[in-house]
C-alpha positions in Angstrom: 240.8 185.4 172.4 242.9 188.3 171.5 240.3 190.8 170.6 238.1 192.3 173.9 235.1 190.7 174.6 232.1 193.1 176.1 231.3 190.5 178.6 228.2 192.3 180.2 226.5 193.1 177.1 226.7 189.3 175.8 226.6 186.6 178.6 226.9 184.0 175.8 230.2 185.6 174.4 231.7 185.6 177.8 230.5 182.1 178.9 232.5 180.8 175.5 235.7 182.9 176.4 235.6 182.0 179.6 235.3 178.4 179.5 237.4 178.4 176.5 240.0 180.1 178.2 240.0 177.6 181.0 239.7 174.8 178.5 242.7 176.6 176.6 245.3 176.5 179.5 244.3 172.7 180.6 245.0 171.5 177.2 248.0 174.1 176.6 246.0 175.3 173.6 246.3 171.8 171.8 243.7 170.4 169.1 241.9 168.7 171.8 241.6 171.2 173.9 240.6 173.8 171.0 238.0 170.8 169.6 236.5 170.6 173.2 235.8 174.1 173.4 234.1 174.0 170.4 231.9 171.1 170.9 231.0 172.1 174.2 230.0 176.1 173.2 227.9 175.1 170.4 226.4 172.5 172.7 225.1 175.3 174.9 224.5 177.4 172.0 221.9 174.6 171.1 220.4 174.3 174.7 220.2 177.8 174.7 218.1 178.2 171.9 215.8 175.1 171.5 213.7 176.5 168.5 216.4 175.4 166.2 216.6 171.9 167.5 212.5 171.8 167.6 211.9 173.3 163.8 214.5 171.0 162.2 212.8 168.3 163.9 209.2 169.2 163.6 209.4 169.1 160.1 210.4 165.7 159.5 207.8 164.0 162.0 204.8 166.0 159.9 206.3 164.3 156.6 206.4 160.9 158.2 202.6 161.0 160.2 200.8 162.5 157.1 202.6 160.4 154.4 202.3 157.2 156.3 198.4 158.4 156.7 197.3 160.1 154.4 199.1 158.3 151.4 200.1 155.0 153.1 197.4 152.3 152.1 198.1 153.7 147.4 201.7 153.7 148.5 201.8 150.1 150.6 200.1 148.5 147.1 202.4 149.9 145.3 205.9 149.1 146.8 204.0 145.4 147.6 204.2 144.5 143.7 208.1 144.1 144.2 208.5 144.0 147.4 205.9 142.1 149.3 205.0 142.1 153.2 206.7 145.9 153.4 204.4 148.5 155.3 205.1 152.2 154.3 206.2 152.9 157.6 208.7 150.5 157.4 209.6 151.3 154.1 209.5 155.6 155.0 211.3 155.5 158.1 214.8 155.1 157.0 214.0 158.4 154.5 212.9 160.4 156.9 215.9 159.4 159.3 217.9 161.1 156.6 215.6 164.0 156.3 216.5 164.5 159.4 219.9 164.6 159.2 219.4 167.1 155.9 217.2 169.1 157.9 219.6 169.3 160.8 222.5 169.9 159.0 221.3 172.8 157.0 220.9 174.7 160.4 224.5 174.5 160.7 225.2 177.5 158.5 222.5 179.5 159.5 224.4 179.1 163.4 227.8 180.1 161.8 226.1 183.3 160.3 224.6 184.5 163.7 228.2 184.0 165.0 229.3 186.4 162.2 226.6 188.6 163.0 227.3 189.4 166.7 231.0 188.8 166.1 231.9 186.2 167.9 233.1 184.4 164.4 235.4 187.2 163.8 237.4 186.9 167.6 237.6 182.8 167.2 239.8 184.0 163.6 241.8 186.0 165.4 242.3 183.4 168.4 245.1 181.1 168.6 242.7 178.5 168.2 243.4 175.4 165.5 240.8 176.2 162.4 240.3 172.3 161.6 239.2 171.3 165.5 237.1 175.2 165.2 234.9 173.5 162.2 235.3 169.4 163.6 234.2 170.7 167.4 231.2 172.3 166.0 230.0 169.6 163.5 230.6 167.1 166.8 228.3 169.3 168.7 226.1 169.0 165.3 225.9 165.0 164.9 225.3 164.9 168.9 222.0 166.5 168.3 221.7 164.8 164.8 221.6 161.5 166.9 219.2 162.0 169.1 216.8 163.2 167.1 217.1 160.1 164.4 216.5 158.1 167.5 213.1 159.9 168.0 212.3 159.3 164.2 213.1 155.8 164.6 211.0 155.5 167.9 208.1 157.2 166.4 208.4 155.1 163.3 208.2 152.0 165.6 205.2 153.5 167.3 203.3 154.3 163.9 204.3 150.2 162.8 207.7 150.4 161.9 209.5 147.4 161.7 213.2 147.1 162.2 214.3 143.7 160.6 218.0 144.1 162.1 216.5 145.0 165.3 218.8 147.3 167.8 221.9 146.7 165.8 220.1 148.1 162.5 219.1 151.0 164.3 222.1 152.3 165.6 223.6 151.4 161.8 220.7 153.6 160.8 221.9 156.4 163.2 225.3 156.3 161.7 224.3 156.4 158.1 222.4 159.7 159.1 225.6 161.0 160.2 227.6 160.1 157.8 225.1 161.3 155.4 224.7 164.6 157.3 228.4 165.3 157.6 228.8 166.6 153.8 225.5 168.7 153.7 227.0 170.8 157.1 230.1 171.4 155.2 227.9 172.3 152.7 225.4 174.6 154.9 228.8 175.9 156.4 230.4 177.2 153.0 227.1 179.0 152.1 227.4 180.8 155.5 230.9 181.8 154.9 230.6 183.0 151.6 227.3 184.7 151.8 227.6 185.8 155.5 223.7 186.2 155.5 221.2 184.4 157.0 218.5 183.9 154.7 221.2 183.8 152.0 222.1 180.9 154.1 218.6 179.2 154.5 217.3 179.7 151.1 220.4 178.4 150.0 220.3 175.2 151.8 216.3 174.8 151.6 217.0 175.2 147.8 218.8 171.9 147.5 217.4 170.1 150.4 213.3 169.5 149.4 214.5 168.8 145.5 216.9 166.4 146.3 214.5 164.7 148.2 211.7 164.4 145.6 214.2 163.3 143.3 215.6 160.7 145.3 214.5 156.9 146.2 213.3 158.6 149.5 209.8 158.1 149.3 208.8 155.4 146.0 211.0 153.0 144.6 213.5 153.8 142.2 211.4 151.6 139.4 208.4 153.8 140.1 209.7 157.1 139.4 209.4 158.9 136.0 212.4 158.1 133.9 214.2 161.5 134.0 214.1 161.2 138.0 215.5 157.8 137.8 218.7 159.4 136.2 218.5 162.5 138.4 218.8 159.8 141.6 221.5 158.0 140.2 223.8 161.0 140.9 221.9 162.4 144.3 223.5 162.0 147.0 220.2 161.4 148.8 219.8 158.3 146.8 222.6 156.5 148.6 222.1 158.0 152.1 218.3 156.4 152.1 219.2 153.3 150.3 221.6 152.4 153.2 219.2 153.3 156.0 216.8 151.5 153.9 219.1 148.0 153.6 219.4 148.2 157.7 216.0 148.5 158.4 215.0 145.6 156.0 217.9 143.6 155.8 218.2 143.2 152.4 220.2 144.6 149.2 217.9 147.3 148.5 219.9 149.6 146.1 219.3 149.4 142.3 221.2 152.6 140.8 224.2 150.5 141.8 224.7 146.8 141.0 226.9 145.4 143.2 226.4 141.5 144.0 230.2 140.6 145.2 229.5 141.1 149.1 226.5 139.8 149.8 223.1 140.7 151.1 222.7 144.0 152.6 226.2 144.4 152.2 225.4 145.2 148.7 223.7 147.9 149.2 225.9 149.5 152.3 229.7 148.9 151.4 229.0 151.3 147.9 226.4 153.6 149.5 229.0 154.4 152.1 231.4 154.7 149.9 229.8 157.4 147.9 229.2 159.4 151.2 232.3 159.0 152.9 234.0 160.3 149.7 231.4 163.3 149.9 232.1 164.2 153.4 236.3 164.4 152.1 235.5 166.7 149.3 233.1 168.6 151.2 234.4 168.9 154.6 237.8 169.4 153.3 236.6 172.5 151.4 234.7 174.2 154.4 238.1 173.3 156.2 239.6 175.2 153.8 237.2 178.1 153.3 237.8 178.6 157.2 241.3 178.2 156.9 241.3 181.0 154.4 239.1 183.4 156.2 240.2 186.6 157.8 238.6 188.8 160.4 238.5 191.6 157.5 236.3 189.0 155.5 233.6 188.9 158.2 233.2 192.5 159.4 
């Protein structure tokens, strides 16, 4: 880092510059070197503050015990007249993996504005570092803790009568479409925080799409169910697709009606355009909070 670092006023500034330094001369100050830097502060950042990784976790494990209890016998009868033999917990699970992932990945700004805040953002701009492995080493760290905490999800889901038709192959498919599907909203979450610098410019901002998309999604009734004007609403949320996929693992079937594809076969109908659709989000989106960074100067952040 270029700029001076008060070492004894922030133990968690000089922990990052030392280790980065280190890192930094192993790797001769290459991508990989600046991407492991990266990954590994924000990984410490996270153990270092739990609350973050407990409240975007919380959440989603309240929606799943009191949906599946309170509202899971109406909603069973309901998703039984087209799809019969399908629990609510087995049919819930998949959207709350993906809740998850939402959940998680809108924390990722508010952890880019605190670094703004104390300044630690403003020294990595004026570093040597690569700004592409800065934003990829952080969003690594990111779908590390994304991971685990579908896997809990998915284990609780099992405990509450779950079933997963594909059995351990579907869930670590599952896993991946929450990181795929998480991968676009933390660009997202990360272009809020750089253009706001503020965190509850940042929160509201991200809570403001995340619980609408939701509701408006196929992440909790099927898509036949829904009001008509929702119906059309989920055929352009990207929600839609991210649930539909988790949902076509953990039945094993072509679950996905805003899109009717019939040329691949069986669940593959419901994954190969579903993943698509998110891959081509996490492009768009991550390559504009590539280039918001990119474009970012220490003036911009004081």
């Amino acid at each position: 880092m270029s700029a001076p670092t008060d070492s004894a006023s922030d133990p968690e500034r000089s922990d990052a510059r030392v280790g980065g330094s280190a890192d930094a001369t192993r790797s001769g100050n290459s991508f990989a070197g600046d991407f492991w830097v990266n990954f590994k502060r924000w990984n410490l950042k996270a153990v270092r503050n739990p609350f973050v990784l407990v409240v975007s976790l919380v959440q989603p494990i309240i929606f799943l015990v009191l949906f599946t209890q309170v509202f899971g016998q109406v909603a069973t009868g309901a998703i039984s007249r087209g799809d019969a033999g399908i629990s609510y917990e087995t049919y819930l699970v998949p959207a709350i993996a993906v809740q998850v992932s939402l959940a998680a990945a809108a924390t990722s700004g508010v952890g880019l504005v605190n670094d703004i805040e104390n300044g630690m953002f403003e020294k990595v701009l004026v570093s040597p570092m690569n700004r592409a492995a800065v934003f990829l080493g952080k969003t690594a760290a990111e779908i590390l803790r994304i991971l685990i905490q579908i896997g809990i999800i998915l284990a609780l889901g099992v405990l509450l009568g779950a079933e997963i038709a594909t059995g351990l192959a579907g869930a670590l498919g599952i896993m991946f479409v929450g990181v795929l599907f998480s991968m676009w909203f933390v660009s997202l979450s990360n272009t809020i925080a750089i253009l706001t610098k503020d965190q509850e410019s940042t929160i509201i901002g991200a809570n403001l799409l995340q619980f609408p998309l939701l509701f408006v999604s196929t992440a909790f009734l099927p898509l036949r169910l829904l009001p008509d004007w929702i119906q059309t609403v989920a055929i352009y949320n990207p929600i839609t697709y991210g649930v539909d996929a988790a949902r076509a693992l953990m039945l094993d079937r072509d679950v996905m009606t805003v899109v009717e594809v019939t040329q691949f076969g069986g669940v593959w109908n419901t994954l190969v355009p579903a993943l698509a659709v998110l891959l081509a989000l996490d492009v768009v989106f991550g390559g504009v909070a590539v280039y918001m960074l990119s474009k970012a100067s220490s003036s911009d952040v004081q």
